[in-house]
Backbone bond lengths (Angstrom), bond angles and torsions (degrees), N, CA, C in turn:
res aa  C-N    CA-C-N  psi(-1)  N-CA   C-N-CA  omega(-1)  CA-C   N-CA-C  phi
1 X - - - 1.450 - - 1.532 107.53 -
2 X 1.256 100.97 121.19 1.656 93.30 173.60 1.497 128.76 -101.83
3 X 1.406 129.72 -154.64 1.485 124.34 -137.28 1.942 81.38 -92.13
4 X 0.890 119.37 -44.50 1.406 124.62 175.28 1.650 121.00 -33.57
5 X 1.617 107.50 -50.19 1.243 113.94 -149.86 1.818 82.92 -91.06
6 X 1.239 114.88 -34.09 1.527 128.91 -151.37 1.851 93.53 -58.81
7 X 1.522 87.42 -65.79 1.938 111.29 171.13 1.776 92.79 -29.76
8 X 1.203 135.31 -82.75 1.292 153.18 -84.16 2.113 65.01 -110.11
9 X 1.274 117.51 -46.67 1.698 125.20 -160.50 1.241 78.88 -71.31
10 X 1.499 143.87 -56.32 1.311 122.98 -129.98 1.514 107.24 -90.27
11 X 1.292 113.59 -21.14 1.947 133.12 152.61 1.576 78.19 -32.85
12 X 1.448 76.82 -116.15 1.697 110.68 -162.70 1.762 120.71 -3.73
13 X 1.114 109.71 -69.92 1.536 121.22 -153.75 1.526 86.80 -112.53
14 X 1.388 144.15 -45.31 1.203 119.91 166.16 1.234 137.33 -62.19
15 X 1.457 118.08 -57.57 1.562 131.71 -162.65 1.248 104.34 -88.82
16 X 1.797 139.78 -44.90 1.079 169.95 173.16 1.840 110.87 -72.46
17 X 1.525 107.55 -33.70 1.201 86.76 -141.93 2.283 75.19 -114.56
18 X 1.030 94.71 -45.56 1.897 93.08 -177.33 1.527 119.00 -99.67
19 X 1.684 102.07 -11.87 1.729 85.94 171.82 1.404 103.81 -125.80
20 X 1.471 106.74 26.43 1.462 117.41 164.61 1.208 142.96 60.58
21 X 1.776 108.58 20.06 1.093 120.44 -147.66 1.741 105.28 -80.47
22 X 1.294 117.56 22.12 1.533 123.47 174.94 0.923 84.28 -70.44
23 X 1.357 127.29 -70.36 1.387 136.07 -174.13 1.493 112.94 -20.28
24 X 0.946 134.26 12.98 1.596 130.79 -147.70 1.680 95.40 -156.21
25 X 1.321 101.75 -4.10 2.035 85.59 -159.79 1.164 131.85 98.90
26 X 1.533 116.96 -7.34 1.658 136.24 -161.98 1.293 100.60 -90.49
27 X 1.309 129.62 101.59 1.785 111.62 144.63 1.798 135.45 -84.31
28 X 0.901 115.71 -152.20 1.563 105.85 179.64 1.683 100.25 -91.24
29 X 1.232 116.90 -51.37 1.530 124.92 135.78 1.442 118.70 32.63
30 X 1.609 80.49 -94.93 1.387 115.70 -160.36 1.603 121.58 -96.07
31 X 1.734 103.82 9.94 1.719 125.23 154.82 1.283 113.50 -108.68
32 X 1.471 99.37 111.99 1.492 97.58 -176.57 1.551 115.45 -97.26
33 X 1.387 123.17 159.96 1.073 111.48 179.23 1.461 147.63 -41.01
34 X 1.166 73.02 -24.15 2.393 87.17 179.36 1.371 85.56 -136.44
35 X 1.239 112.70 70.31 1.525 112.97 157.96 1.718 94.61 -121.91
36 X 1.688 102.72 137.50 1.394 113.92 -167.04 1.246 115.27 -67.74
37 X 1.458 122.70 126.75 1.415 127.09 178.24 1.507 124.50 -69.25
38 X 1.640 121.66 -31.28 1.565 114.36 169.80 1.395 111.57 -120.56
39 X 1.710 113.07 17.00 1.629 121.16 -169.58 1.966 80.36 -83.60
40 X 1.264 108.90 137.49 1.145 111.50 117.88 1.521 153.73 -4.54
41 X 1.346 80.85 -73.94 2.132 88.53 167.69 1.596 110.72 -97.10
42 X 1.773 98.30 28.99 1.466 102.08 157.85 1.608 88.87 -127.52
43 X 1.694 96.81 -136.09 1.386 119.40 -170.77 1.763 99.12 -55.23
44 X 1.339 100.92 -64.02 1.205 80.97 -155.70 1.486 132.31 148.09
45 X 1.206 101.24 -48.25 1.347 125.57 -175.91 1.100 121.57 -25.14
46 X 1.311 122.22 144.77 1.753 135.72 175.54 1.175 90.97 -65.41
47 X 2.240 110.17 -177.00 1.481 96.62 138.07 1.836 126.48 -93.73
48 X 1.398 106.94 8.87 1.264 107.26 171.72 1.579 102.78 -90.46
49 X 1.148 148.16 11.88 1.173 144.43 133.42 1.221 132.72 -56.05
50 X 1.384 95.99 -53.79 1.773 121.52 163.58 1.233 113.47 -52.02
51 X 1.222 121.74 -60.13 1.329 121.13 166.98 1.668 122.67 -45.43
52 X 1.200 112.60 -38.49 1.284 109.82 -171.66 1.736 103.09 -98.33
53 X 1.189 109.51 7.48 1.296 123.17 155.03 1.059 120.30 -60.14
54 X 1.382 122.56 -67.80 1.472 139.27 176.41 1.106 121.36 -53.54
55 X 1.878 114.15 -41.97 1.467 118.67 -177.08 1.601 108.74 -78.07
56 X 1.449 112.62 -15.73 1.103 107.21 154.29 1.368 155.44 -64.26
57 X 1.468 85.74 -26.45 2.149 117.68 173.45 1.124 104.73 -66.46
58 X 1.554 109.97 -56.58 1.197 120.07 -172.14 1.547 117.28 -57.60
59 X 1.355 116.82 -25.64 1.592 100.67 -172.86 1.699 97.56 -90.64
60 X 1.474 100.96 -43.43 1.445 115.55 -167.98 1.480 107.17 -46.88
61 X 1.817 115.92 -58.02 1.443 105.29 177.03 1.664 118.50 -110.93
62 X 1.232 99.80 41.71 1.521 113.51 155.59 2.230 97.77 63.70
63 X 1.227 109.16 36.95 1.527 102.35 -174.20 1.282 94.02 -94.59
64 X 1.491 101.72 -153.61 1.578 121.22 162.74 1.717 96.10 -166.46
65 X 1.556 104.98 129.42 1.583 101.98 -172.88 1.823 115.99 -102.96
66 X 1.609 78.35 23.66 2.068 91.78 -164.11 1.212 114.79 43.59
67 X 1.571 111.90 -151.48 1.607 112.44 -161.54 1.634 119.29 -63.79
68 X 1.074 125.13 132.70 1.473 126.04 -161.68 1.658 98.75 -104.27
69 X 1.547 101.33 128.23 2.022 87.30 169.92 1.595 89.86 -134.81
70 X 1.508 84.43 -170.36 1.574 85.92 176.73 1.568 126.14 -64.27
71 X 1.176 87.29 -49.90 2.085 105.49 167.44 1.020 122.33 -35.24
72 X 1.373 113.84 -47.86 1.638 132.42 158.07 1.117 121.53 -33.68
73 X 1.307 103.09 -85.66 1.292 111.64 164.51 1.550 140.50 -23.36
74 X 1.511 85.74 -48.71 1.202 85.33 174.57 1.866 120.38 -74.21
75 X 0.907 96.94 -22.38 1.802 113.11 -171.55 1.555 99.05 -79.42
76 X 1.364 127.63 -43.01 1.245 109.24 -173.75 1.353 117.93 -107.45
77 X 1.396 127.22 34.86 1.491 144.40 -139.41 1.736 101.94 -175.34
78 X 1.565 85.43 33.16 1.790 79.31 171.65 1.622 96.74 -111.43
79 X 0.950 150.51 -71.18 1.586 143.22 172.79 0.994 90.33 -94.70
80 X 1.671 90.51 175.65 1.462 151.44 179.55 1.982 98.13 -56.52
81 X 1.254 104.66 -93.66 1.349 121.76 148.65 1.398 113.91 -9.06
82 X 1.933 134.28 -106.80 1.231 108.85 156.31 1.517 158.39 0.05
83 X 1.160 114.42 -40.95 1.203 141.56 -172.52 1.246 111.82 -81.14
84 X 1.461 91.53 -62.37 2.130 99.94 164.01 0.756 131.25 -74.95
85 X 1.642 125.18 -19.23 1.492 142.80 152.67 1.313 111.11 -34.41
86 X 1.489 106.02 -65.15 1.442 122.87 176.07 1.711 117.43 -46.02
87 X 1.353 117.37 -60.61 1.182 123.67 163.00 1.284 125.39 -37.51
88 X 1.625 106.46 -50.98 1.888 109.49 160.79 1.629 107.49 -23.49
89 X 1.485 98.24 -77.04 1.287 107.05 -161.02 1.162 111.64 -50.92
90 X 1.040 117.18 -47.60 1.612 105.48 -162.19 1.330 122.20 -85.24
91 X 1.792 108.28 -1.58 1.465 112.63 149.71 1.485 118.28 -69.73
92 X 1.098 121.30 -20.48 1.430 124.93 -165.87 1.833 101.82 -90.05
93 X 1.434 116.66 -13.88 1.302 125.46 176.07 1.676 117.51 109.90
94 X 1.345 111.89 -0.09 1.276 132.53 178.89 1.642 109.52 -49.15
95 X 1.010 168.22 169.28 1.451 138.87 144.12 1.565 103.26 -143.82
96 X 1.489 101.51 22.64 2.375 95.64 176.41 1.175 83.72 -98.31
């Protein structure tokens, strides 16, 4: 699966689809790829969003993102893009 399709999952069934952000006005649309994940003048996100971001990756594309901190978080939970970037990798066996 590549960085395309990964992005395209993490809309849908993540952002849209488990932290509900239809609910909000959000379509797949209307998240763009480098639109900021805990900015403000992006999504938005808590870090218990974030968090349930990840625990979401993780089941959805079968990873594991090891120990989670805040720092983390913040680093791999800055876009859309990023985020799935990240996921790339660590399907590919990458795990920093």
């Amino acid at each position: 699966m590549g960085v395309d399709e990964i992005m395209r999952r993490v809309k849908s069934d993540l952002l849209l689809g488990r932290l509900e952000l239809g609910e909000l006005g959000f379509t797949e649309a209307s998240i763009s790829d480098d639109i900021p994940l805990l900015d403000e003048r992006g999504l938005g996100l808590d870090s218990v969003d974030a968090l349930d971001l990840v625990v979401g990756a993780e089941l959805l594309f079968q990873v594991k993102f090891g120990e989670i901190s805040r720092d983390r978080i913040a680093r791999i939970c800055t876009t859309v893009r990023d985020f799935s970037e990240h996921v790339h990798r660590l399907r590919a066996g990458d795990t920093a």
